[in-house]
C-alpha angles and dihedrals in degrees: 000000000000114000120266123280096207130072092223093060093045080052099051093036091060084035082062099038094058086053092045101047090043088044098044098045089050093052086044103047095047084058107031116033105193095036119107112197123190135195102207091177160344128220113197126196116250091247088042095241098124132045118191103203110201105211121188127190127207129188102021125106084203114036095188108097094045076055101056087048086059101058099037090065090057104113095039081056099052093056089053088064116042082052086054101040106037103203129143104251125012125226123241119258116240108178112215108193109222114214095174105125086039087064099041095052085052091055093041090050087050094056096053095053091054087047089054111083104222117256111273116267117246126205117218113220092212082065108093094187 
């Protein structure tokens, strides 16, 4: 999804962000002690019929089950949110599960191994090759 052209839906789509992120740490961190979990950001449609929800998971090799959590608190989330928002109609929800820092720690780990010269080969005299 593009990011919204209206100024009411950037607003209600931060409004919905703040909720979320407070919301979603609380409901990860009773479950799972040593995870960190992010909501980066939240596109909303123009006619505010849609909310894409970026989710991002730290300190988990499987994020999975944190995941799973996530989605079956939905309900309970969305309530949260229409009380706190107030607006006619709320959007529905679509979880985009944001691997971001996952993939920049494997390219940063790839560098670093390029940058790395391999270790000098050493020839072993009992090897008559």
């Amino acid at each position: 999804m593009k990011h919204p052209k209206t100024k009411r839906a950037r607003r209600v789509g931060v409004e919905i962000q703040k909720i979320l992120a407070d919301r979603i740490r609380e409901l990860i961190r009773a479950k799972f002690s040593d995870v960190i979990v992010s909501v980066p950001e939240v596109r909303l449609s123009d006619d505010l019929g849609t909310a894409e929800i970026y989710v991002s998971v730290f300190g988990i090799d499987d994020p999975k089950p944190v995941h799973l959590e996530i989605k079956r608190n939905i309900k309970q989330m969305r309530s949260e949110v229409a009380a706190a928002l107030r607006i006619r109609k709320l959007p529905e929800f679509r979880f985009v599960w944001d691997d971001t820092m996952e993939r920049a720690d494997r390219i940063e780990k790839l560098l670093i191994q390029l940058n790395d010269p391999p270790p000098p080969h050493t020839e072993d005299p009992s090897d008559p090759a």
